[in-house]
N, C-alpha and C positions, 0 to 999 in steps of 0.2 A: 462909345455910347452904351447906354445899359438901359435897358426897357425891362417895367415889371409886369409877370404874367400870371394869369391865372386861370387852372382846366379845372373846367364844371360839367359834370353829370345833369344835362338838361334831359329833365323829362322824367328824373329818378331821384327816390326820397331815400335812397341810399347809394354805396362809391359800386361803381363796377355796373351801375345799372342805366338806363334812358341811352341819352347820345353825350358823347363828350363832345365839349368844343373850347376852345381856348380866346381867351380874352385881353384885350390892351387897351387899357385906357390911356391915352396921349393926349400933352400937350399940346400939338397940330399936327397936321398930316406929313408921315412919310413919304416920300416916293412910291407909286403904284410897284415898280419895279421891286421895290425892298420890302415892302409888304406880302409882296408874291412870293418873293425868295422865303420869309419867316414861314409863310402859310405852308410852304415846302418842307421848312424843316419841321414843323409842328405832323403836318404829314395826318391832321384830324379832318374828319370832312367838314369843316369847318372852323376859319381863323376870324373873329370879330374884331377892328378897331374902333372904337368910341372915338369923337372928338367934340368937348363941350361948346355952343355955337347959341348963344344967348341965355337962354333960360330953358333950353333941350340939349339933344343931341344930334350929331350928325353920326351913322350907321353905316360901316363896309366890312364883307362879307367876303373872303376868298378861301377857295378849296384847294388843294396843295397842286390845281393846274390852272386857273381861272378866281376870274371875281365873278359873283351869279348878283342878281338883282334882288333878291328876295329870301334870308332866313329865318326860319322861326325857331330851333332852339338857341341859335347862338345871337337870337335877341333876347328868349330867357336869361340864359346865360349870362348877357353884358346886363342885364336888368338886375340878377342877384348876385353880381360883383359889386355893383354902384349901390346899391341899399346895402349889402352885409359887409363889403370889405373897405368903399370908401364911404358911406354911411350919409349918402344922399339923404338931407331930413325931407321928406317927400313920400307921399301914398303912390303919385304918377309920376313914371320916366316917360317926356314926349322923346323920340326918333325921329327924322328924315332920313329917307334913304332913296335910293334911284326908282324903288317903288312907291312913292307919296309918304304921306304921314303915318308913324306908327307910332303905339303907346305900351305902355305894362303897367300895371295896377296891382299892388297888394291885396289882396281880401280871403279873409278865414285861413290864412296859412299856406292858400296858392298865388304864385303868379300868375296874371291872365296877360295875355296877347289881343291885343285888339288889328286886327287885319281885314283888308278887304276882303271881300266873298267873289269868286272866282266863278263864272259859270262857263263849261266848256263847250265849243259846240261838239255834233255828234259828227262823229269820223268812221268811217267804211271798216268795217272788220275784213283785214285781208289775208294774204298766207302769209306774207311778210310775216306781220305783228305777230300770229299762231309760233308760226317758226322761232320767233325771236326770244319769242317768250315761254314756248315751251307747255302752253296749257291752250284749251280751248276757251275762246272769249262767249260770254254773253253778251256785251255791249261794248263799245269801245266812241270816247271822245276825246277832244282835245284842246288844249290853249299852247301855250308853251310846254306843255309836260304832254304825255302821253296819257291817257285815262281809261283802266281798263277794269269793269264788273267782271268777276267769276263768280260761277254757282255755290262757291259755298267757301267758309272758313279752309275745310279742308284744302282745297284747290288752290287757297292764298299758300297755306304752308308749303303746299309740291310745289311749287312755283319754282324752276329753276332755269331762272332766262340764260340763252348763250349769251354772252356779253359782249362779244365781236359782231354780232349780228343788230341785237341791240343799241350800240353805240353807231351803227350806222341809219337806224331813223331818224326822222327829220325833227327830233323833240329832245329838250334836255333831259327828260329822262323817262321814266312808265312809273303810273300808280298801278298796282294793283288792289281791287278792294272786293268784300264780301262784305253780307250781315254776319256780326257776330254770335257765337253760341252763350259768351258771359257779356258780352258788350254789345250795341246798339251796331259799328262795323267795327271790321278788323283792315288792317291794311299794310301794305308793303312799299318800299319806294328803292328800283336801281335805278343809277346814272353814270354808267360808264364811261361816256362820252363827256362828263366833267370830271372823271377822274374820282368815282367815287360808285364802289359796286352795289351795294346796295347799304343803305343809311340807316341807322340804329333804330332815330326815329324822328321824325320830318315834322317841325310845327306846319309850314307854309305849303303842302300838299294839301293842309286840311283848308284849307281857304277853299279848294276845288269838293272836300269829299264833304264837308261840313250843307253846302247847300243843296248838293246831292243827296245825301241821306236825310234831311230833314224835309226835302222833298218828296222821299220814296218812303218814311216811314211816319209822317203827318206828325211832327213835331220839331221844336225848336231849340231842347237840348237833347244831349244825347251825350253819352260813353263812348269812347275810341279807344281801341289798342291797336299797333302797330307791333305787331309778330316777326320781328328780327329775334336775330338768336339776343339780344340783351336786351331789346322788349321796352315798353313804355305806355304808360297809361297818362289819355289826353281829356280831358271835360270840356264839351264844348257848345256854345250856345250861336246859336245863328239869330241877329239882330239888324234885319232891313238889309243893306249895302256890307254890313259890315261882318266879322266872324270872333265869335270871343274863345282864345284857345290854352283852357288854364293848365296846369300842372307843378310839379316841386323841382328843386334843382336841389345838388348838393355841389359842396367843392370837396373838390379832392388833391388838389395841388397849386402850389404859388412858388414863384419862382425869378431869375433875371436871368434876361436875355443878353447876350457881352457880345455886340458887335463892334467893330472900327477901334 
């Protein structure tokens, strides 16, 4: 069998930059098992499978230890494989995925994400989370992810959670976030406990930090960068229920995959 692949720079208008994640568009579904095994050897935090299912797509997302419910660069990603390499004639890619309906939209030169808005509730700042994380909390909430406010940009950058410690709370992973000094917030995202230590840079965190800060800073768009050492710059607008999370992609490689 031979599957065609292709690694894309989500989140980055040039190669080396955003989050990589790699892409397959299929004919139908492989086995969970052999998908898992590929997401392994791609070894990205993040492997995306398209599979076309009327007049959309059907979305699954595995990290090189698990499949997660919900991602957002490597929905960019499969968004600007399907327009640029198989040349979907279309403005909108609808998705299904294990988290409801998702879409991507062309406009002005960015992709936009269209996602749920996420609101966590508020969770007990404890020594746990301090300890795990390595900084002093301001605020700290939760959904499935961990959500934690620190006083300031700087305090996002010291951030250096023990990851053994971390991987043992009860959450797939910890946002950390500030207001930013060039941007609206800044933010950070590990998940050790999926096998991924900290992430370049996270569409689907902003479902949580997008209705957060437009809460805390009285408006409904707003600049994001995510402060990993390869960085990425996110636009994003908060719209009722829902979260719009634009940005560029580049590819930076294609290639075939030779199993069996």
């Amino acid at each position: 069998m031979q599957l065609e692949f292709h690694q894309v720079d989500a989140f980055g208008d040039q190669p080396f930059s955003g989050n990589p994640a790699m892409v397959y568009r299929l004919d139908g579904w492989l086995p969970d098992e052999l998908m898992q095994k590929i997401a392994a050897e791609h070894n990205l935090a993040e492997t995306a499978f398209v599979v076309r299912e009327g007049q959309g797509w059907h979305i699954r997302w595995f990290t090189p230890t698990t499949e997660v419910p919900l991602c957002g660069h490597a929905t960019l990603a499969s968004a600007h494989v399907l327009f640029d390499i198989y040349k979907e004639p279309v403005e909108r890619l609808d998705f299904t995925c294990k988290s409801g309906p998702l879409s991507v939209t062309r406009e002005g030169g960015r992709l936009w994400l269209d996602f749920p808005a996420i609101i966590p509730s508020a969770v007990n700042v404890t020594a746990d989370i301090e300890h795990a994380l390595g900084v002093k909390v301001v605020e700290a909430r939760g959904s499935n992810e961990l959500f934690v406010v620190l006083e300031s940009e700087q305090a996002v950058l010291d951030c250096k959670p023990d990851m053994a410690a971390l991987a043992k709370l009860p959450w797939l992973g910890a946002i950390v976030t500030a207001r930013g000094t060039q941007h609206d917030f800044v933010s950070r995202y590990f998940a050790p406990a999926i096998g991924i230590n900290e992430d370049p840079v996270t569409g689907s965190t902003h479902c949580l930090l997008i209705p957060y800060w437009a809460e805390q800073l009285g408006k409904s768009e707003l600049t994001a960068f995510q402060r990993s050492a390869r960085g990425g710059a996110l636009f994003c607008r908060l719209e009722g229920e829902r979260v719009k999370i634009g940005g560029h992609a580049t590819l930076v490689a294609s290639g075939t995959l030779m199993i069996g």
